[in-house]
C-alpha positions in Angstrom: -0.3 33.9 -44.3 -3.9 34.9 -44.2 -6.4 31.7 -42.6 -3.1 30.4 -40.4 -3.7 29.0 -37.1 -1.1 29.0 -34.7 -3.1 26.7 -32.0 -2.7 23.8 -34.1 -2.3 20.5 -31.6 0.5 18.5 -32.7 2.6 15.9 -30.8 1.2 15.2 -28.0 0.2 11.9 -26.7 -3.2 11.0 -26.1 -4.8 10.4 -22.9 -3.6 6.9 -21.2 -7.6 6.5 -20.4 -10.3 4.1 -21.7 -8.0 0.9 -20.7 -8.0 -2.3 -18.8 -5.8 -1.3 -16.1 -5.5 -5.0 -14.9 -5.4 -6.9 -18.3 -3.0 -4.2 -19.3 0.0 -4.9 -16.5 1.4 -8.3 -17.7 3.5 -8.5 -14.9 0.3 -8.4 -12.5 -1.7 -10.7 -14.9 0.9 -13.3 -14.8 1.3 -13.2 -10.8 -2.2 -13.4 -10.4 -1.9 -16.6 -12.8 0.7 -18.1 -10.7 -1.1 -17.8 -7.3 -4.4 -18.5 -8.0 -6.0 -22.5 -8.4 -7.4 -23.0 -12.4 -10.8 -23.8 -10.5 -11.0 -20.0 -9.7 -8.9 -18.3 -11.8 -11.6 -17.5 -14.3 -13.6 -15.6 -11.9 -10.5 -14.0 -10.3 -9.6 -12.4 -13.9 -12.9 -11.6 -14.5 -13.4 -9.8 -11.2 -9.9 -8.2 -11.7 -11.1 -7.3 -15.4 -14.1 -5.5 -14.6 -12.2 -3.6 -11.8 -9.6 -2.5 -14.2 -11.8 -1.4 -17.0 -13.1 0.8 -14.2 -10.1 2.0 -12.8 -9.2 2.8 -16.5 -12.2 4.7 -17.4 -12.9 8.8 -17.7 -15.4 9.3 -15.3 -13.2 7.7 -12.4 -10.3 9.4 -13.7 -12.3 12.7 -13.1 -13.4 11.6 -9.5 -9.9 11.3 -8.7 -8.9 14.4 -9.6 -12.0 16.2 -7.8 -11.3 13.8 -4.5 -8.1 16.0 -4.4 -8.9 19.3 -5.7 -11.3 19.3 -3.0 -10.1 17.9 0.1 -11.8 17.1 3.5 -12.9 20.0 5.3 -13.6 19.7 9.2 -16.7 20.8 10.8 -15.8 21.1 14.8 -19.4 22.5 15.6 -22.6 23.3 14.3 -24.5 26.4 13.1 -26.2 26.4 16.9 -22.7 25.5 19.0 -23.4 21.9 19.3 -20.0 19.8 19.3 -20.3 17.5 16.1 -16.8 17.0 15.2 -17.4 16.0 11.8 -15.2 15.9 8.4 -16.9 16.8 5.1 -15.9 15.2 2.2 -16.5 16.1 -1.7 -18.9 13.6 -3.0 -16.1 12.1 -5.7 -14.2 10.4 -2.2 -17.3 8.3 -1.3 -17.8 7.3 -4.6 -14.1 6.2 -4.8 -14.4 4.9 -1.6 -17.9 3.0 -2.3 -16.2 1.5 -5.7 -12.9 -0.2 -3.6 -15.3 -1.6 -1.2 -18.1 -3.2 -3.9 -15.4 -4.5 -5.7 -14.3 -6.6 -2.4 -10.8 -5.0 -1.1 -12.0 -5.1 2.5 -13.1 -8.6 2.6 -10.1 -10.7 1.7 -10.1 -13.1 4.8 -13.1 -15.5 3.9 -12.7 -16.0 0.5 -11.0 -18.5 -1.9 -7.7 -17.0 -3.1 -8.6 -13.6 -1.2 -5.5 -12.4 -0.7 -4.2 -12.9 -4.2 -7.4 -11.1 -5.8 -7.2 -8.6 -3.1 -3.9 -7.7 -3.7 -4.3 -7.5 -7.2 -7.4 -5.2 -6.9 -5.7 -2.9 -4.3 -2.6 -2.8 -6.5 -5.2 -1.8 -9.5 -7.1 0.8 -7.4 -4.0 2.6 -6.2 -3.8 3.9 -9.8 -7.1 5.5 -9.4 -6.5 7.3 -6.0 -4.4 6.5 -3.3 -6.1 7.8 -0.8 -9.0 6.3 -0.2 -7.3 3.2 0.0 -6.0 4.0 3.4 -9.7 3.2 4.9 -9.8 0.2 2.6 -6.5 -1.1 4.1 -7.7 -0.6 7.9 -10.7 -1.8 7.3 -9.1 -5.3 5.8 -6.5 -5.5 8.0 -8.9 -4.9 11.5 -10.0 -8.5 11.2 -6.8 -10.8 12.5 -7.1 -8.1 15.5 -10.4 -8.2 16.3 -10.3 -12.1 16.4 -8.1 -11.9 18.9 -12.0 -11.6 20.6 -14.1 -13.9 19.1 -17.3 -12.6 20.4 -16.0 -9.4 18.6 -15.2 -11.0 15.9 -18.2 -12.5 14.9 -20.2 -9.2 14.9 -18.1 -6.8 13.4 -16.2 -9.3 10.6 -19.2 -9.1 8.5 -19.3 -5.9 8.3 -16.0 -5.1 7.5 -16.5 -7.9 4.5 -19.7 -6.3 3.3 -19.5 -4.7 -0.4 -21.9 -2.2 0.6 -20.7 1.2 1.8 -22.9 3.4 4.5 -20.9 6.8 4.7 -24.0 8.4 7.5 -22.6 8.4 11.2 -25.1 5.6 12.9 -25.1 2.5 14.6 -22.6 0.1 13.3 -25.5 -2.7 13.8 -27.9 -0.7 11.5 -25.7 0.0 8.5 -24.9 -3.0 5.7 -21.2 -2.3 5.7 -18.6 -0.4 7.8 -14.5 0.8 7.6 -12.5 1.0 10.3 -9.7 3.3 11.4 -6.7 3.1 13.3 -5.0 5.5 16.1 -1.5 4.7 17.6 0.8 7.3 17.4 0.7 10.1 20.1 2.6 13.1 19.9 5.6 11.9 22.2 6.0 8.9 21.1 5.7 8.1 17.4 6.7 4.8 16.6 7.3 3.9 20.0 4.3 3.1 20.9 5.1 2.2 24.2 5.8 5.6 25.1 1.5 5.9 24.6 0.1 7.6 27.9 -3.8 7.4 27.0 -5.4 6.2 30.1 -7.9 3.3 29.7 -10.4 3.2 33.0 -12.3 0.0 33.2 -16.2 0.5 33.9 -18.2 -2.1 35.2 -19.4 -3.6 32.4 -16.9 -6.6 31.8 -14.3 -5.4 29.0 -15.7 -1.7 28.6 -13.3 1.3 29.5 -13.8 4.7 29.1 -10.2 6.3 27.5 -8.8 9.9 28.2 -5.8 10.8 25.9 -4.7 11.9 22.8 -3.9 10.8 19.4 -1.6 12.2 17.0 -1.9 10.6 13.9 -5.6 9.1 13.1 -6.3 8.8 9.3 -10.5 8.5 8.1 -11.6 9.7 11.2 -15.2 9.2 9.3 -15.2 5.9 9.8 -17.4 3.6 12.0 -14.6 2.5 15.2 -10.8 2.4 15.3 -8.6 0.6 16.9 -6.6 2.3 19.3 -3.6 1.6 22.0 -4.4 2.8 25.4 -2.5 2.4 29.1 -5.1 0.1 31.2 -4.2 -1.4 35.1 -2.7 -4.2 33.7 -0.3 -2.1 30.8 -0.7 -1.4 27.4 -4.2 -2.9 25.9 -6.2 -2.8 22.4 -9.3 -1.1 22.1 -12.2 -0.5 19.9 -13.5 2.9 19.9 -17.1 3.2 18.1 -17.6 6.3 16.5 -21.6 6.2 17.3 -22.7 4.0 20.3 -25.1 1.6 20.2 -27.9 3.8 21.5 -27.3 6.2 18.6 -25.4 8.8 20.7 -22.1 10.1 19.4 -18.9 8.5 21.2 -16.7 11.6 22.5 -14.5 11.6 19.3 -13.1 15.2 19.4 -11.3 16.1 16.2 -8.5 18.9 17.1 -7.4 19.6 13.7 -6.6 18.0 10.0 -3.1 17.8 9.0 -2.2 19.7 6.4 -0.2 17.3 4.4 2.3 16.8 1.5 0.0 14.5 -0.7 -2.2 11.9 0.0 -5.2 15.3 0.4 -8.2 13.5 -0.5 -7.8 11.4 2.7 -8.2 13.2 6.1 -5.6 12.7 8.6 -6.7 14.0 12.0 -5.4 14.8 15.5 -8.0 14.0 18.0 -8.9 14.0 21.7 -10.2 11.4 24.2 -12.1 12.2 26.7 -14.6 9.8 28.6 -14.6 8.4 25.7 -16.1 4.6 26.1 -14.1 1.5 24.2 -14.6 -2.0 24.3 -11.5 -4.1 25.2 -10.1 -6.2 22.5 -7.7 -9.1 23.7 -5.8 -9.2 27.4 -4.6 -6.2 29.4 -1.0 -5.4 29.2 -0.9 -7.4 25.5 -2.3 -4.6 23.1 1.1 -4.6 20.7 0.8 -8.8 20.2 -3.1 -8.1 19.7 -2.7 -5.3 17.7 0.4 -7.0 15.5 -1.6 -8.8 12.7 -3.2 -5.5 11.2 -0.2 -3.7 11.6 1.9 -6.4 9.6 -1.8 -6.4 7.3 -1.5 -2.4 6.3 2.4 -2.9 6.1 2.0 -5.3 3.2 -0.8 -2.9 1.7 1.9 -0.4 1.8 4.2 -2.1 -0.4 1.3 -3.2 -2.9 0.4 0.7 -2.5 3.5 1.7 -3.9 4.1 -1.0 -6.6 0.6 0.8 -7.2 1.8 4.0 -7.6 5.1 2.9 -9.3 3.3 1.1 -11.7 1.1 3.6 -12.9 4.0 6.3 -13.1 5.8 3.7 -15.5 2.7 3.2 -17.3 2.6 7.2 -18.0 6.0 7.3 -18.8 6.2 4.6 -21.7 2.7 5.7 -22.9 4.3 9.3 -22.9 7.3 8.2 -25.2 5.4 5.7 -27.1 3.3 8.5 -28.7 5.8 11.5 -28.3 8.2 12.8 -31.4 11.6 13.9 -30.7 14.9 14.8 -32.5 13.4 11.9 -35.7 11.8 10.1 -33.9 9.7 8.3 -31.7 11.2 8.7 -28.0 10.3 5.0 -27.2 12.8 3.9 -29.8 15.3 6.4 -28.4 18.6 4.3 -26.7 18.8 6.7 -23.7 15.1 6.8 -23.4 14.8 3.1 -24.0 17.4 2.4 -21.0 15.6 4.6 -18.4 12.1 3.8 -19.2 13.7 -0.2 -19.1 15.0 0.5 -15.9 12.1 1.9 -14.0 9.9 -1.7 -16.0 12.4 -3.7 -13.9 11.5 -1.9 -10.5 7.8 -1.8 -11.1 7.9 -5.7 -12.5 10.4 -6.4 -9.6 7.8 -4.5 -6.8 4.4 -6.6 -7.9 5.9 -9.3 -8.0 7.5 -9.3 -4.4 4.0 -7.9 -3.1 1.8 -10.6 -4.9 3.9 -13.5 -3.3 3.5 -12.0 0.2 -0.4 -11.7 -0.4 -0.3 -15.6 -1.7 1.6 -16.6 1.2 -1.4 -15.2 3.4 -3.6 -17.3 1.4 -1.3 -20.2 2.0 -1.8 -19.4 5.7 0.9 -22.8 6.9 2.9 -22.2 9.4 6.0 -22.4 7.1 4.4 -18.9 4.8 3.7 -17.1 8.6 7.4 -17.4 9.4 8.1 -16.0 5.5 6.1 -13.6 6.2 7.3 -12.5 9.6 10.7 -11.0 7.8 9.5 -10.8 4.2 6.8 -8.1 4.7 8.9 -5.6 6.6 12.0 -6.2 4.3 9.8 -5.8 1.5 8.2 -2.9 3.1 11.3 -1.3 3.5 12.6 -1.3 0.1 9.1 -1.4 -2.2 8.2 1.6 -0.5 11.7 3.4 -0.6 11.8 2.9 -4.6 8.9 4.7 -5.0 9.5 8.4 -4.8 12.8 7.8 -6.8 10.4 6.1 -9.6 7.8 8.7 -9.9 10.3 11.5 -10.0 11.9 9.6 -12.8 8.5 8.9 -14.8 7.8 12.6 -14.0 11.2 13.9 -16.1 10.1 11.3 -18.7 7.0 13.7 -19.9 9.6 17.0 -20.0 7.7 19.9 -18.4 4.8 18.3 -19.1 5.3 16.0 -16.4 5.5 18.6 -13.7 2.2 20.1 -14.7 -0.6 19.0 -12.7 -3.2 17.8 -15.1 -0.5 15.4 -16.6 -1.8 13.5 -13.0 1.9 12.9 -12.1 2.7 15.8 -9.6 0.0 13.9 -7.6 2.0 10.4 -7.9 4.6 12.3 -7.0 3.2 13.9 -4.1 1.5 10.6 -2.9 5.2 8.7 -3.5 6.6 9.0 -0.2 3.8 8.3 2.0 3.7 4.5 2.4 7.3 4.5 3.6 6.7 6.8 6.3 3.1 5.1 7.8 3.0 2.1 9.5 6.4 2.5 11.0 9.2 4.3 8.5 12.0 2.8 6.8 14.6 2.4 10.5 11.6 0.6 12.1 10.8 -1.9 9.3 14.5 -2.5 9.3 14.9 -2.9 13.2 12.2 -5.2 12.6 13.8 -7.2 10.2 16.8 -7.5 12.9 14.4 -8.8 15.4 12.8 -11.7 13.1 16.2 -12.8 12.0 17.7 -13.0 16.1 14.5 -14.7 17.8 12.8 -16.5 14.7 14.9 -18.8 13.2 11.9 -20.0 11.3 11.8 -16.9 9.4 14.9 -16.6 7.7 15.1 -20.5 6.9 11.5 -20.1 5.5 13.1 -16.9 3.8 15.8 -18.7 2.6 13.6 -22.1 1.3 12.1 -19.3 -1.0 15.1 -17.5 -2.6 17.0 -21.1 -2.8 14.4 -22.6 -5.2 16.2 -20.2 -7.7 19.3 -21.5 -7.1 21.8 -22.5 -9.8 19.5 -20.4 -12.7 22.1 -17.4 -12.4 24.9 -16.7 -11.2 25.0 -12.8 -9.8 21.8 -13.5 -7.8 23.6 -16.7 -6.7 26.9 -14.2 -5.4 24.3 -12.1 -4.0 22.9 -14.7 -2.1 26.4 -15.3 -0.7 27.0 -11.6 0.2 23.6 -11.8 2.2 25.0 -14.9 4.7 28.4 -13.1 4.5 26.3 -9.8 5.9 24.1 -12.1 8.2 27.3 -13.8 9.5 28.7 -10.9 11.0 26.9 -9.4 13.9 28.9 -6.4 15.3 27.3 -2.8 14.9 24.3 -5.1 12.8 22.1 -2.3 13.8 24.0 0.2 11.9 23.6 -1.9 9.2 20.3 -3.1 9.6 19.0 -0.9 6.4 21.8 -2.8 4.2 20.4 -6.2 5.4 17.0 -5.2 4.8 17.8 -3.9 1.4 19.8 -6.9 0.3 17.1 -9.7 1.7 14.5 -7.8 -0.1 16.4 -7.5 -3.6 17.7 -11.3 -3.6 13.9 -12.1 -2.9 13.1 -10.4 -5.8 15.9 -11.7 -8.0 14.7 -15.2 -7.0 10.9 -14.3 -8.1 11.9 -13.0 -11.5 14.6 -15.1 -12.3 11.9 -18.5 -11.6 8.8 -16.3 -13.4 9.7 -13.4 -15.6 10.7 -13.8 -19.0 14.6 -14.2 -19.5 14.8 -10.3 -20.5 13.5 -8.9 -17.1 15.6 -11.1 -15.2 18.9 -10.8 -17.0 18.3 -6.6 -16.3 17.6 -7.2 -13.4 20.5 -9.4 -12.1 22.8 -7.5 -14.0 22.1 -4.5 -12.4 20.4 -5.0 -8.8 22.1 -8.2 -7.9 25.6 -7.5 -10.3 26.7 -4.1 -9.3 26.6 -3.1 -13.3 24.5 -0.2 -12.2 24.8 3.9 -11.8 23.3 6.0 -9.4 20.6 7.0 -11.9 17.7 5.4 -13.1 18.9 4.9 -17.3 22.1 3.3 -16.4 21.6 -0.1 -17.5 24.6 -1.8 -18.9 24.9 -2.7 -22.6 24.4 -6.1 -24.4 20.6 -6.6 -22.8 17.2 -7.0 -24.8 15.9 -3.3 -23.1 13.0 -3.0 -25.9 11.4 -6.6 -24.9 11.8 -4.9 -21.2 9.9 -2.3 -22.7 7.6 -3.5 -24.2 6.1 -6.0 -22.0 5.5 -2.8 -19.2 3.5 -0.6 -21.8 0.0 -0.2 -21.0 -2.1 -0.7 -24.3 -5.5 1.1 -24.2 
């Protein structure tokens, strides 16, 4: 017929943009709630408000998208020959960058409820763009290391707290703000640190070195000094390596190459070399691990709020998606099969924040009872946040059809981006080795473990068996290191099933006991078992612009 268009736009959901990412995750709202004194909370919200409206919005939207359609780019030399060893990034990554650190997630130590807002924020941000939260997280999680010197301390902590961001390569002492990175991996080594050969020479300057060595894995190399692991006279030592020195010459920081990586591409991840170059000690000789220990266990935790991040956001795409999209009648929200799967990835996402929020409130708490729940809760809960995430976002991906594996749907990026946080700071064998080693020489840590996941009990009776199964597990200890991943994985699930069943709404924590903690469960996300209230499960995880 004459006049007919065939381009006609027709069932497809809107954009999920123009939203309170915060206000909108009730899950994240409530935790925040829980944690946080009624003298602050007000601000907290309001803080966490403004930062989700932005996170929500178009225009950052865009940047996040141009951060990774244009990634770093490294500049070895310049147009005379000169050695600058430089990385170029597209203007969208500094303003992402310049946004997390205004809005405060690198200064969580000194504040009232900083951890809890922190948390909150980085779990927000993460939506945005991953990967310029990787400098936010170092940057945070540099200060329990660098007071391990308190003269150090004092000059670089505020700094690291400022809300101002300085991207030009000068002085540290003549910029308003400054990020830190992080180098500790070599190539024959890995994990196993120990295995580090960089040579740390000490000059005569009390607690200066000059380092010659290699790392393999250093992520922002941009930013302002790292902290690295180095082989001095008396063994294995922190440092901190300045990118520019205090006279305004450049530190020999030589940049081999960028890795070319899976996801995570706005973010530059760099090999580089060490050569005379000079570093300030940080702690005792032969003690660099024990010095270095509180940032590691400060990005692990960011790594499971990373990934309740992404996990979060890929759920929030997914119901949105179905909310709005016809199929086969009707709506695909209201379809059984749809309903179950969309239920079932709500109960990881609800099941992740609220995990991730506790650890951050127990930082807060800072008593010697929350250190030793947080000595084997944050690599347990490293383990298996950060493990559920690639399943998730594959699943929210298939939610959307083909749809979902087009790239301006934003999920091939989620996807991309899903498996990164359990591979840094030490993949899923090392965070359950470490899990081992808290529960064999600190008592402390499972009793404070066990305080927390036996103020739930008696409310249900599957997390209760579960509970059981763990001390049955615990109880026997030949070949425990074969199944060190099975302990990790059942601490971290009956700490969850303790948090929802205390907090959540009945709905969320019936689903989840049933099928986490009760075995009624597939293989497959969608497999929840009958006779549960899936739409309320539903429903309190959609986002609502």
């Amino acid at each position: 017929m004459a006049g007919t268009s065939t381009h006609t736009v027709a069932n497809q959901p809107p954009p999920l943009v123009g939203y309170d990412v915060f206000t909108a995750d009730r899950a994240l709202v409530e935790a925040v709630e829980r944690y946080t004194g009624p003298d602050l909370l007000d601000e907290v919200r309001d803080e966490l408000s403004a930062l989700g409206r932005a996170a929500g919005s178009a225009q950052l939207q865009e940047w996040a998208v141009q951060a990774n359609e244009h990634p770093p780019r490294l500049r070895t030399h310049d147009r005379y020959g000169h050695r600058i060893d430089e990385v170029d990034f597209h203007p969208a990554w500094h303003r992402l960058l310049g946004k997390g650190v205004s809005a405060g997630l690198t200064g969580a130590w000194s504040r009232p409820a900083g951890h809890v807002r922190r948390a909150a924020g980085f779990l927000v941000w993460t939506q945005v763009e991953a990967g310029n939260c990787c400098p936010l997280s170092m940057t945070h999680a540099a200060v329990p290391a660098l007071r391990g010197d308190p003269e150090l301390a004092a000059e670089w902590e505020p700094r690291l707290a400022s809300t101002v961001y300085d991207r030009e390569l000068r002085p540290a002492g003549r910029k308003p703000g400054a990020v830190f990175g992080m180098g500790m991996t070599e190539k024959q080594g890995g994990s196993d640190v120990r295995a580090n050969t960089t040579a740390a020479h000490p000059l005569t300057e009390a607690g200066t070195y000059v380092l010659t060595g290699h790392k393999w894995f250093c992520s922002a190399p941009m930013s302002d000094a790292f902290l690295v692991l180095a082989r001095a006279p008396g063994g294995l030592t922190c440092f901190m390596v300045p990118r520019v020195l205090a006279d305004g010459t450049r530190n020999v920081f030589r940049i081999q190459r960028l890795k070319d990586k899976l996801g995570n591409r706005s973010n530059a991840s760099a090999e580089v070399e060490f050569d005379g170059t000079w570093a300030r000690r940080v702690g005792e000789e032969g003690r660099g691990v024990r010095t270095i220990i509180g940032m590691v266990a400060a990005t692990r935790l960011d790594c499971a709020l990373g990934s309740a991040g992404l996990m979060r956001q890929a759920v929030a795409q997914a119901i949105h998606h179905s909310a709005h999209r016809e199929a086969f009648g009707g709506k695909l929200i209201d379809k059984p099969l749809m309903r179950n799967v969309l239920a079932d990835l709500a109960l990881e996402s609800e099941a992740a924040t609220a995990l991730a929020l506790r650890l951050a409130a127990a930082y807060d708490d800072g008593g010697e009872r929350e250190r030793a729940f947080l000595r084997l809760a944050v690599p347990a809960a490293k383990f298996w946040i950060t493990k559920r995430c690639a399943p998730v976002a594959v699943e929210a991906a298939e939610c959307l059809g083909g749809n979902g594996y087009v790239e301006e749907s934003g999920l091939p990026r989620l996807v991309r981006e899903s498996p990164l946080n359990s591979v840094w700071e030490g993949a899923g064998n090392v965070q359950a080795l470490d899990v081992l080693r808290a529960l064999q020489r600190e008592p402390a840590a499972l009793d404070a473990c066990l305080t927390e996941i036996g103020r739930a009990h008696g409310a249900d009776h599957r997390l209760d068996r579960a509970v059981k199964d763990l001390f049955t597990e615990l109880a026997d200890l030949e070949g425990i290191e074969g199944r060190a991943r099975r302990v990790a994985e059942r601490l971290a699930l009956v700490l969850q099933g303790s948090l929802l069943v205390r907090h959540a709404p009945p709905e969320v924590a019936d689903a989840f006991c049933a099928a986490r903690l009760g075995g009624d469960h597939g293989a497959s996300f969608g497999t929840l078992p009958t006779g549960l209230d899936l739409a309320s499960v539903v429903e309190r995880a959609r986002p609502v612009p």
